[in-house]
N, CA, C and O atoms as a Maestro MAE file, in Angstrom:
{
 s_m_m2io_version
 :::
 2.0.0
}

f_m_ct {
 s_m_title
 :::
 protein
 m_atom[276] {
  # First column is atom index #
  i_m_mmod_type
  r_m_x_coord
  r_m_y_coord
  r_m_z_coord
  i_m_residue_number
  s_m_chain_name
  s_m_pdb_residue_name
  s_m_pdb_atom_name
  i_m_atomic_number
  :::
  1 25 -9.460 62.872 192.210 1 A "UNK " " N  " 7
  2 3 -8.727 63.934 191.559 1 A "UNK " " CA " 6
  3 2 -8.605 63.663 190.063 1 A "UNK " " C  " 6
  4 15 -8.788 64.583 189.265 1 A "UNK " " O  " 8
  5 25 -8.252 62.230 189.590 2 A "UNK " " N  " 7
  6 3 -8.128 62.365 188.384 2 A "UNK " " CA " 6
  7 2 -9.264 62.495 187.620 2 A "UNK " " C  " 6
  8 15 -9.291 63.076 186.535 2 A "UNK " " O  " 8
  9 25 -10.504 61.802 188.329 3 A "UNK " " N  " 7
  10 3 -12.076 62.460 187.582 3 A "UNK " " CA " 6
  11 2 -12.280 63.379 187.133 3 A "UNK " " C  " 6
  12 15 -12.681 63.627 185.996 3 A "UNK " " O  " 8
  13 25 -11.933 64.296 188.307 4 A "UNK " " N  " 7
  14 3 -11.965 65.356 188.199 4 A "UNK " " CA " 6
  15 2 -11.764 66.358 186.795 4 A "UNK " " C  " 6
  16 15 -12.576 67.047 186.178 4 A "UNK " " O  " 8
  17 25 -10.061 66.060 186.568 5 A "UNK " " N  " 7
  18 3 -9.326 66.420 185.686 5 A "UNK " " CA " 6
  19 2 -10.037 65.976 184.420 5 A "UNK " " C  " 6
  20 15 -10.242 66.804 183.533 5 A "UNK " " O  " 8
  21 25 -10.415 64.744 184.291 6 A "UNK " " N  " 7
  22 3 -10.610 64.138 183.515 6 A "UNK " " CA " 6
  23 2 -12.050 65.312 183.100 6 A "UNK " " C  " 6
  24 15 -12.171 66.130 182.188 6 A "UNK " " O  " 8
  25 25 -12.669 65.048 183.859 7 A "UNK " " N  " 7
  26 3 -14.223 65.619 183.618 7 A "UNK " " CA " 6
  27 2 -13.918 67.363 183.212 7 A "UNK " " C  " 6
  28 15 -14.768 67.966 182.557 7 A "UNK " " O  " 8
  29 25 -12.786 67.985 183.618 8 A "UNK " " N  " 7
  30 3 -12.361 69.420 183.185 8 A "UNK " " CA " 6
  31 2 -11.955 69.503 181.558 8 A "UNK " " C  " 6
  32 15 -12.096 70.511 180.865 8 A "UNK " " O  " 8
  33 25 -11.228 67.755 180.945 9 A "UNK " " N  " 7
  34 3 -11.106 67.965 180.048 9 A "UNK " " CA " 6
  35 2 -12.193 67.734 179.086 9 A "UNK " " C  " 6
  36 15 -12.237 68.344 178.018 9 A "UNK " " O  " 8
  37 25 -12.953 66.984 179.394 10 A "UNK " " N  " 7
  38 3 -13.926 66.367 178.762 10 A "UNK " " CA " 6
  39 2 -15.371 68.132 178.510 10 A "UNK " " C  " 6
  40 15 -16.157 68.257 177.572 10 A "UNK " " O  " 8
  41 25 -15.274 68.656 179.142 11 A "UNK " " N  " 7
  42 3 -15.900 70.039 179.455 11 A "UNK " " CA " 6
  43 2 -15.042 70.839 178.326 11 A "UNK " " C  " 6
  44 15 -15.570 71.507 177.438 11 A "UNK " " O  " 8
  45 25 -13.565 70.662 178.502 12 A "UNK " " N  " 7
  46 3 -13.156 71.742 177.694 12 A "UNK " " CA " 6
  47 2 -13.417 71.912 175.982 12 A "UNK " " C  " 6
  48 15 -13.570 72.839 175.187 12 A "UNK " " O  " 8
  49 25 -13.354 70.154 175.944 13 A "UNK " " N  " 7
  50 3 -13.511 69.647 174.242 13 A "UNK " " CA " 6
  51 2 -14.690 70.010 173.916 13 A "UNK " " C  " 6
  52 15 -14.794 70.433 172.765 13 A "UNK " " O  " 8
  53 25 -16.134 69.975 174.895 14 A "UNK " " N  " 7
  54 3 -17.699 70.155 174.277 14 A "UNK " " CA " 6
  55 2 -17.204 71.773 174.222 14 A "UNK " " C  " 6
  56 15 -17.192 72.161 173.054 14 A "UNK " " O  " 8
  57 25 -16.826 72.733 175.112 15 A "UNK " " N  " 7
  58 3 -16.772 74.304 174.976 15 A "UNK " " CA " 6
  59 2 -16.095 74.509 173.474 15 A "UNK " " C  " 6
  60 15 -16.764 75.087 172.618 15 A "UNK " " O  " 8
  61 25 -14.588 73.969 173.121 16 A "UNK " " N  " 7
  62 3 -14.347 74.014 172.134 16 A "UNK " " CA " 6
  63 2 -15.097 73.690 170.517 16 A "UNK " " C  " 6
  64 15 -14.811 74.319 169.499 16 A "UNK " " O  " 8
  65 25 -16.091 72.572 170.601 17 A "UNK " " N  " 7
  66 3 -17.070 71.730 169.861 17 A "UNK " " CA " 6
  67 2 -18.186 73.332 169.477 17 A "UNK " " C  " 6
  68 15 -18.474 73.851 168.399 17 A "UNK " " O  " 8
  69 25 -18.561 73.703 170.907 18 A "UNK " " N  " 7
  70 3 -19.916 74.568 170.862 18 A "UNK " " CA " 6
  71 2 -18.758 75.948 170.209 18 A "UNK " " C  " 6
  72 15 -19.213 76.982 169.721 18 A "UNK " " O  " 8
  73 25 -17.789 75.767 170.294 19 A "UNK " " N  " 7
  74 3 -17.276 77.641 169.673 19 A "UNK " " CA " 6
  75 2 -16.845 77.096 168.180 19 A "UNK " " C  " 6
  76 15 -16.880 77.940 167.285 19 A "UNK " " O  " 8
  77 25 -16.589 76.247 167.961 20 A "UNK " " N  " 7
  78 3 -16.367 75.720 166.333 20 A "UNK " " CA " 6
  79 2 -18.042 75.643 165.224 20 A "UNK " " C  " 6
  80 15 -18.404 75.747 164.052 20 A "UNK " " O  " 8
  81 25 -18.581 75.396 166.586 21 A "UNK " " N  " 7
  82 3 -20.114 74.896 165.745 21 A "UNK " " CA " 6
  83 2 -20.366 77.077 165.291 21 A "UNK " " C  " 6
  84 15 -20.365 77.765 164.271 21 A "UNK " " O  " 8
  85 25 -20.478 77.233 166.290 22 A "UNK " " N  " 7
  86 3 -20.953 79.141 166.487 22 A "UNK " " CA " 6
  87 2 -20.475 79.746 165.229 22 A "UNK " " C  " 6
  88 15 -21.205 80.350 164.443 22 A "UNK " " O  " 8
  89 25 -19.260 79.559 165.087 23 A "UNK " " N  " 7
  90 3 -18.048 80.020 164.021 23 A "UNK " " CA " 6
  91 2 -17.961 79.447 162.756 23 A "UNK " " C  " 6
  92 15 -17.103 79.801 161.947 23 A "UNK " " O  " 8
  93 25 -18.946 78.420 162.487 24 A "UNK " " N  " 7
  94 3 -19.655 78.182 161.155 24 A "UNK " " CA " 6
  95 2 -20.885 78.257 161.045 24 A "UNK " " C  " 6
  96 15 -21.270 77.966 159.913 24 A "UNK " " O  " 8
  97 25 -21.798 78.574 161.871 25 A "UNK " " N  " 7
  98 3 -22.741 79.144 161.985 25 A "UNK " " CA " 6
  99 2 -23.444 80.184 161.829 25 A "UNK " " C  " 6
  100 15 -24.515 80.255 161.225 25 A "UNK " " O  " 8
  101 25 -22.835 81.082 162.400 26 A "UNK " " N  " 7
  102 3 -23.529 82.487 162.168 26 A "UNK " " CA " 6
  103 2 -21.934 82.983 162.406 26 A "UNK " " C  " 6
  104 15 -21.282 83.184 163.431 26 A "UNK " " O  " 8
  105 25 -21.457 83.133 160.242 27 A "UNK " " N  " 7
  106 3 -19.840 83.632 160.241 27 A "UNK " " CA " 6
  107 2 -20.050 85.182 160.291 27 A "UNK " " C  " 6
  108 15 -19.147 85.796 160.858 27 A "UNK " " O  " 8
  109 25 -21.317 86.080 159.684 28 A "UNK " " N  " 7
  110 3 -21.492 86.864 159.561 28 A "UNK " " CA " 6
  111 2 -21.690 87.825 161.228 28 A "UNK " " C  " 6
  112 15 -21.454 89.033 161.252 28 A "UNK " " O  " 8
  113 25 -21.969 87.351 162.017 29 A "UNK " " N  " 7
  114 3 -22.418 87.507 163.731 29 A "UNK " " CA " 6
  115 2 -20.970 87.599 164.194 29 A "UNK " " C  " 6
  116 15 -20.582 88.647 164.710 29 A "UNK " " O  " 8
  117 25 -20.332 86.794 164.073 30 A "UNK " " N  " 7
  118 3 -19.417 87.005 165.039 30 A "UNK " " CA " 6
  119 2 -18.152 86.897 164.444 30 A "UNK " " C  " 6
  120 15 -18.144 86.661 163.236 30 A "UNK " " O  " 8
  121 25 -16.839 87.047 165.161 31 A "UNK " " N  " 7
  122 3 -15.126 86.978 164.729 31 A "UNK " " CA " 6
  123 2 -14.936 86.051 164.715 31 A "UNK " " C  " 6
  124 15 -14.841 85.396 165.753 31 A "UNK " " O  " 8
  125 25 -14.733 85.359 163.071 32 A "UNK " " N  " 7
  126 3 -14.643 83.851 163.239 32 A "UNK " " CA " 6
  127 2 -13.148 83.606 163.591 32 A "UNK " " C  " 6
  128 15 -13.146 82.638 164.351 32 A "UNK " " O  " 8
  129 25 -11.934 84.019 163.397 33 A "UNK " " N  " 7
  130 3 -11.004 83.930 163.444 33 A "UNK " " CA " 6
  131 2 -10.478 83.925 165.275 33 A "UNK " " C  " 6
  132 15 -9.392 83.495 165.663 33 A "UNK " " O  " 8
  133 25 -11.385 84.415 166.021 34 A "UNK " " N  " 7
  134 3 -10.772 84.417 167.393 34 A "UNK " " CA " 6
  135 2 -11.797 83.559 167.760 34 A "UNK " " C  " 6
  136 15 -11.280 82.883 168.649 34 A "UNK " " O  " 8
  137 25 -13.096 83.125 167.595 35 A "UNK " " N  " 7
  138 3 -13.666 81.843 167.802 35 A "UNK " " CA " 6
  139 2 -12.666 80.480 167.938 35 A "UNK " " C  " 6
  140 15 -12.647 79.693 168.884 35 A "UNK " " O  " 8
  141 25 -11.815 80.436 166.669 36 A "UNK " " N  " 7
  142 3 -11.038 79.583 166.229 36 A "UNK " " CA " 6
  143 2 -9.875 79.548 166.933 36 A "UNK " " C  " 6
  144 15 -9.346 78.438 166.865 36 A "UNK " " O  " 8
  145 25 -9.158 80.499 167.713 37 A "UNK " " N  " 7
  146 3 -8.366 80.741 168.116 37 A "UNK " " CA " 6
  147 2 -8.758 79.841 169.767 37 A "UNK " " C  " 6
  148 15 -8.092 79.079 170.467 37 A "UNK " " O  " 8
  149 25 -10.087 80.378 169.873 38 A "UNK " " N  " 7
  150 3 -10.565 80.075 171.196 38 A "UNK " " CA " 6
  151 2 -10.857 78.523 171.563 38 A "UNK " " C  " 6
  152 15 -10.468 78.081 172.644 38 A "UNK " " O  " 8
  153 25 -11.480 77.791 170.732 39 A "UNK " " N  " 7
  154 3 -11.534 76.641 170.207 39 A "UNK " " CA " 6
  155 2 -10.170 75.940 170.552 39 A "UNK " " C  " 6
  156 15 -9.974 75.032 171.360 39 A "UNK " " O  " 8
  157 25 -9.223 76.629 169.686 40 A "UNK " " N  " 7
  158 3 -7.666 75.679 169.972 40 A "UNK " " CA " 6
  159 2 -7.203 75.415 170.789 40 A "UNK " " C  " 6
  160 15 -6.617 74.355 171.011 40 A "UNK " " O  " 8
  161 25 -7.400 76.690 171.745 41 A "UNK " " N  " 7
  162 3 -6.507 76.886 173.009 41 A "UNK " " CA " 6
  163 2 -7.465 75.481 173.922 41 A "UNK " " C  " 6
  164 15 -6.922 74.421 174.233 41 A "UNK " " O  " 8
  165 25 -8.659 75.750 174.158 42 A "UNK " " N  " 7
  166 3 -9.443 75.123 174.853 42 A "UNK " " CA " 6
  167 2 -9.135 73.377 174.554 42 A "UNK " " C  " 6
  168 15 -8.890 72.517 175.399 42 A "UNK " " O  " 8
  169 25 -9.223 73.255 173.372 43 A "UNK " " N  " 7
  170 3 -8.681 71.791 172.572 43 A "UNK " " CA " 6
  171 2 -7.452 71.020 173.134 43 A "UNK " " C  " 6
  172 15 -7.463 69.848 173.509 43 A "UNK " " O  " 8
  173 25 -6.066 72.130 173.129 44 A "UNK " " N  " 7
  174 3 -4.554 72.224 173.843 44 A "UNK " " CA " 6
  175 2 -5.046 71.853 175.197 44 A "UNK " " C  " 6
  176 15 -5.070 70.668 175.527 44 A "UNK " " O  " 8
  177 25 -5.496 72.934 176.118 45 A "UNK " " N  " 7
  178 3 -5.670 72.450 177.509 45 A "UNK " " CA " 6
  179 2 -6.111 71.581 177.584 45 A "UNK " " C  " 6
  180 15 -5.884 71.107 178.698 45 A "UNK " " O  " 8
  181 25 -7.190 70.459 176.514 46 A "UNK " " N  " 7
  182 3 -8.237 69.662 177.258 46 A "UNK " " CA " 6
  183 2 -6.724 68.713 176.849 46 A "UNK " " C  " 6
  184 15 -6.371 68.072 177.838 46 A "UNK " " O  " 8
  185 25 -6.038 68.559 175.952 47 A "UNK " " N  " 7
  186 3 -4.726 67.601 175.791 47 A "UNK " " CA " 6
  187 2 -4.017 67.792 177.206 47 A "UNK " " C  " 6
  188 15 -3.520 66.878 177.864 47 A "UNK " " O  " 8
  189 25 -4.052 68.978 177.519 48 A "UNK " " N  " 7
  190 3 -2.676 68.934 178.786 48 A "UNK " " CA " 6
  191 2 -3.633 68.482 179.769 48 A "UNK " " C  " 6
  192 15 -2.975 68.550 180.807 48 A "UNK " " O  " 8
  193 25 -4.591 68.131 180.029 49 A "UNK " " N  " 7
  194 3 -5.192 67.865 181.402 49 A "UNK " " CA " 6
  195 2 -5.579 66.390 181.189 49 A "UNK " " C  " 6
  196 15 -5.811 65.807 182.248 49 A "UNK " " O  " 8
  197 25 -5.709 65.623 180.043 50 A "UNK " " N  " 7
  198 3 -5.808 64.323 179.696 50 A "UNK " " CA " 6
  199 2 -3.932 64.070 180.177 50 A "UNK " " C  " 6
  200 15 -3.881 63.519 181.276 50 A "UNK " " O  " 8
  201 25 -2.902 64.278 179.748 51 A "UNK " " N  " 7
  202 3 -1.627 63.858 179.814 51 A "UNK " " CA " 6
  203 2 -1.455 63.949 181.675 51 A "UNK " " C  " 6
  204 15 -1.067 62.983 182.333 51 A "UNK " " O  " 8
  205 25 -1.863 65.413 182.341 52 A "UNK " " N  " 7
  206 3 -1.606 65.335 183.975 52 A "UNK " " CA " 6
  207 2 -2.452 63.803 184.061 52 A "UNK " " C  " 6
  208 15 -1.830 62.809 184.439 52 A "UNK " " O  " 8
  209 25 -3.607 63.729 183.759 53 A "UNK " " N  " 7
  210 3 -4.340 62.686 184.417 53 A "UNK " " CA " 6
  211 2 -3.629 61.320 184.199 53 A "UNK " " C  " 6
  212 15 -3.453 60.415 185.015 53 A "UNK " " O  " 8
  213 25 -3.362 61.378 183.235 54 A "UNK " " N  " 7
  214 3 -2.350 59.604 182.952 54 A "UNK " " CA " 6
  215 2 -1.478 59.507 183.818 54 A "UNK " " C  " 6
  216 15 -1.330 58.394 184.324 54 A "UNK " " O  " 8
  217 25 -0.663 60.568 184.249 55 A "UNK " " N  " 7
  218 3 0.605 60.328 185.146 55 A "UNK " " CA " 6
  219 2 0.153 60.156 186.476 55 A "UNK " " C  " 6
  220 15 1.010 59.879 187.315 55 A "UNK " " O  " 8
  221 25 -1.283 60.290 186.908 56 A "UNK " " N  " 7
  222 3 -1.479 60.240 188.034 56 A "UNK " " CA " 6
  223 2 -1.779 58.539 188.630 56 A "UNK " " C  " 6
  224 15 -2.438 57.670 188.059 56 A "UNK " " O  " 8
  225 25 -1.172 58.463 189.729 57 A "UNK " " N  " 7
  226 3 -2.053 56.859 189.711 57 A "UNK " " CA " 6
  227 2 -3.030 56.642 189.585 57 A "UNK " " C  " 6
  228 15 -3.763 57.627 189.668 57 A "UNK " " O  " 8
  229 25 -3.597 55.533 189.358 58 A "UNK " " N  " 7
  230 3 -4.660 54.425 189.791 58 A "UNK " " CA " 6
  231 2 -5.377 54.612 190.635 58 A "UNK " " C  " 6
  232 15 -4.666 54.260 191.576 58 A "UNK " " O  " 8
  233 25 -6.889 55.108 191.347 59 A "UNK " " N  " 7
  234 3 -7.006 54.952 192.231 59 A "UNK " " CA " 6
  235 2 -7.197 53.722 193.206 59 A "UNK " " C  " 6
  236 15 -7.778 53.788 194.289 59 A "UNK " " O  " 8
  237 25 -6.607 52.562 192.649 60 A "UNK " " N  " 7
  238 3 -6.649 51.315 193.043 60 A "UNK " " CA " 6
  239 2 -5.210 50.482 192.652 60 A "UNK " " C  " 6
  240 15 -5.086 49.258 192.606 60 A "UNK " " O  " 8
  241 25 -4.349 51.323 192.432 61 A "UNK " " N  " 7
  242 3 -3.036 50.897 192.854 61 A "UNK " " CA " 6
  243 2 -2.107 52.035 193.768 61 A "UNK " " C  " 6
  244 15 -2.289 53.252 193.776 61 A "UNK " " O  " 8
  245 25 -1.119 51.312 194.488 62 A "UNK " " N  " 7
  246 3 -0.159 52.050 195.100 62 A "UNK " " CA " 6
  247 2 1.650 51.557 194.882 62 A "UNK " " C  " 6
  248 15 2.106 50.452 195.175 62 A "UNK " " O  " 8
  249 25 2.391 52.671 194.325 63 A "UNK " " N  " 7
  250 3 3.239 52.485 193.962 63 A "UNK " " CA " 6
  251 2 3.589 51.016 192.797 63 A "UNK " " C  " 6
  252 15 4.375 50.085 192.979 63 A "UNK " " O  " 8
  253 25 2.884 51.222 191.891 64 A "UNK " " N  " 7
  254 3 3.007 50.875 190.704 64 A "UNK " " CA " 6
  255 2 2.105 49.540 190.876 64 A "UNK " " C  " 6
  256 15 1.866 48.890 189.859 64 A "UNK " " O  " 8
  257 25 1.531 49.051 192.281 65 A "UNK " " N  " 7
  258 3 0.848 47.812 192.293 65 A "UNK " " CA " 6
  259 2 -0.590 47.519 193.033 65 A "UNK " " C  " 6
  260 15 -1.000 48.141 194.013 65 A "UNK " " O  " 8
  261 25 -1.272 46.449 192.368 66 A "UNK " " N  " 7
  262 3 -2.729 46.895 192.934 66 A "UNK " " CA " 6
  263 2 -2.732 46.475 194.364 66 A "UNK " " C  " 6
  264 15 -2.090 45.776 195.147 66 A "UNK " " O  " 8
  265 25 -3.656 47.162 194.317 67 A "UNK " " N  " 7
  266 3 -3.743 47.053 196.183 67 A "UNK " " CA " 6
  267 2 -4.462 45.660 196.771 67 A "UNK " " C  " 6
  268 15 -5.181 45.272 195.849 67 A "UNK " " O  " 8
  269 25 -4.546 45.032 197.540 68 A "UNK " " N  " 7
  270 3 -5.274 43.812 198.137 68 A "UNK " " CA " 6
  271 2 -5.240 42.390 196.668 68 A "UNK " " C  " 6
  272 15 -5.931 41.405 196.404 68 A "UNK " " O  " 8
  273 25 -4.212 42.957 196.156 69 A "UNK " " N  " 7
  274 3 -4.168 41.531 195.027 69 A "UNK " " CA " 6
  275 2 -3.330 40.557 195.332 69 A "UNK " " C  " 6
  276 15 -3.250 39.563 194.610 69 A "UNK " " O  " 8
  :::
 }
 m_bond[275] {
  # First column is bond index #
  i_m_from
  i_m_to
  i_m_order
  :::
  1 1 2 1
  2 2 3 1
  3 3 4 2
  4 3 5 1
  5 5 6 1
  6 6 7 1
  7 7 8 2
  8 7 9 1
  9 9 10 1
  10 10 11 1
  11 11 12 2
  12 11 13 1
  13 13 14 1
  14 14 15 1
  15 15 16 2
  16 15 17 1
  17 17 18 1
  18 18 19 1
  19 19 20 2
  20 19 21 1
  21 21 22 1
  22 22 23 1
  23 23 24 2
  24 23 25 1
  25 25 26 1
  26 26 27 1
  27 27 28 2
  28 27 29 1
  29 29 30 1
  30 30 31 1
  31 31 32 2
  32 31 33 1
  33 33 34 1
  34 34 35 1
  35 35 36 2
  36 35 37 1
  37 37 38 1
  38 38 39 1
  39 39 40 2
  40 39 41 1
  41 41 42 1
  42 42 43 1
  43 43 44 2
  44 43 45 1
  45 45 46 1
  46 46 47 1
  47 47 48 2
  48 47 49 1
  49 49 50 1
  50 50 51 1
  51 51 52 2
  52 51 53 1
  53 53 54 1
  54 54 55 1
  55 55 56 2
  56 55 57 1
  57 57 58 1
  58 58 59 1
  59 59 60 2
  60 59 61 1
  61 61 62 1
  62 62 63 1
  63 63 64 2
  64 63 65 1
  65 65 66 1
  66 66 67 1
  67 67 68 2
  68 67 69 1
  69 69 70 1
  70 70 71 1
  71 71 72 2
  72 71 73 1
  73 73 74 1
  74 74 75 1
  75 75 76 2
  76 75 77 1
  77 77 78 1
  78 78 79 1
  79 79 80 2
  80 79 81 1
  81 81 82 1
  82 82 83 1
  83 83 84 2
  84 83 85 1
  85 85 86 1
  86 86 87 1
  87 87 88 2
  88 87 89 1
  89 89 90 1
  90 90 91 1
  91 91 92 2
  92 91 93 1
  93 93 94 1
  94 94 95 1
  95 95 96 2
  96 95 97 1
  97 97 98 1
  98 98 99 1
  99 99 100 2
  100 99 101 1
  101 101 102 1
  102 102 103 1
  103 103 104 2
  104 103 105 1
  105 105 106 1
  106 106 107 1
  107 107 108 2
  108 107 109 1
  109 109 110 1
  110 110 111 1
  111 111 112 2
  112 111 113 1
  113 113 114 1
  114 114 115 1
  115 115 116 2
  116 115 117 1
  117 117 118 1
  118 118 119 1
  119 119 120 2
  120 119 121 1
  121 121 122 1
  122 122 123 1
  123 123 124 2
  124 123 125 1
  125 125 126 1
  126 126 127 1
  127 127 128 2
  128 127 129 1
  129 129 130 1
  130 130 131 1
  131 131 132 2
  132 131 133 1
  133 133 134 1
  134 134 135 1
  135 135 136 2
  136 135 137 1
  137 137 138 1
  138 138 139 1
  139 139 140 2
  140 139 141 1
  141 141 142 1
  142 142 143 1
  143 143 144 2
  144 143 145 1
  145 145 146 1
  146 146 147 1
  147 147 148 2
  148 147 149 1
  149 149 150 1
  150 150 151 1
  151 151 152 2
  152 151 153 1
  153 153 154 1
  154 154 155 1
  155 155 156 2
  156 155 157 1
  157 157 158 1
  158 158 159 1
  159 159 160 2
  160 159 161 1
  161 161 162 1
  162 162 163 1
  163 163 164 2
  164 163 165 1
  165 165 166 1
  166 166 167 1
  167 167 168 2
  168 167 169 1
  169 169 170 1
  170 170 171 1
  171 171 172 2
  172 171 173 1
  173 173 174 1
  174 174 175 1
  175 175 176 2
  176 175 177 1
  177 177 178 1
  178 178 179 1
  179 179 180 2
  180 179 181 1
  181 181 182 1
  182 182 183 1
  183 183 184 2
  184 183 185 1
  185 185 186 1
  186 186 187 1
  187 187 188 2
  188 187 189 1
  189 189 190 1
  190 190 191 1
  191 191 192 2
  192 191 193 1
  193 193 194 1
  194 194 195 1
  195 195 196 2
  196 195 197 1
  197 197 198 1
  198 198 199 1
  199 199 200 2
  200 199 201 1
  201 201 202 1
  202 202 203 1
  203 203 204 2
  204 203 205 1
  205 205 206 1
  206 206 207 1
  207 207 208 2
  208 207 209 1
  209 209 210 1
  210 210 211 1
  211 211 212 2
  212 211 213 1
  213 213 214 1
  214 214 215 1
  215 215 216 2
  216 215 217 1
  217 217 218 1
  218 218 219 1
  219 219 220 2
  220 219 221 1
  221 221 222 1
  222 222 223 1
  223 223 224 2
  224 223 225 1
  225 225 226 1
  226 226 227 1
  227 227 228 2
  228 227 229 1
  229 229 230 1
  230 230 231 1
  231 231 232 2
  232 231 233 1
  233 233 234 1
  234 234 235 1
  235 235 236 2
  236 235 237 1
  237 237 238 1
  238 238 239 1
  239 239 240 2
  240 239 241 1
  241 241 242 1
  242 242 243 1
  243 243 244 2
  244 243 245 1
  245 245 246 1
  246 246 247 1
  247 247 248 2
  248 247 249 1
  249 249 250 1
  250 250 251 1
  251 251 252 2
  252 251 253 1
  253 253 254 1
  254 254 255 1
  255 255 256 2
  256 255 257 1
  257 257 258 1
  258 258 259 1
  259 259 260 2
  260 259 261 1
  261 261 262 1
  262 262 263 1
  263 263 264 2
  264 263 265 1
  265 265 266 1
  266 266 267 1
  267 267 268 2
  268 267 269 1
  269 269 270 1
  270 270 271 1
  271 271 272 2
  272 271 273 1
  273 273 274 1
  274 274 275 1
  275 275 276 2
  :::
 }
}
């Protein structure tokens, strides 16, 4: 599960990366200002899904201690 998360945030930062790159790219093509907007939000979530993942355990500890140590 926390891979998981992890790998959702890690996805969200390259989506954000590829709409920042677009939005200096071709400013004339598209709304750079909601590019940017889009970018942030995506940036924010990839923060809130890095912070769920920290609070989650270990998958090699249980209740605060490693397992078979």
């Amino acid at each position: 599960m926390r891979r998981r998360i992890l790998d959702e945030a890690i996805g969200r930062e390259a989506h954000a990366d590829a709409l920042a790159t677009l939005a200096a790219s071709r400013p004339m093509d598209v709304h750079v200002p909601t590019l940017w907007v889009l970018a942030r939000s995506r940036r924010i979530r990839a923060m809130e899904l890095r912070g769920s993942a920290a609070i989650l355990p270990h998958p090699h500890e249980h209740d605060g201690r490693s397992i078979g140590g």
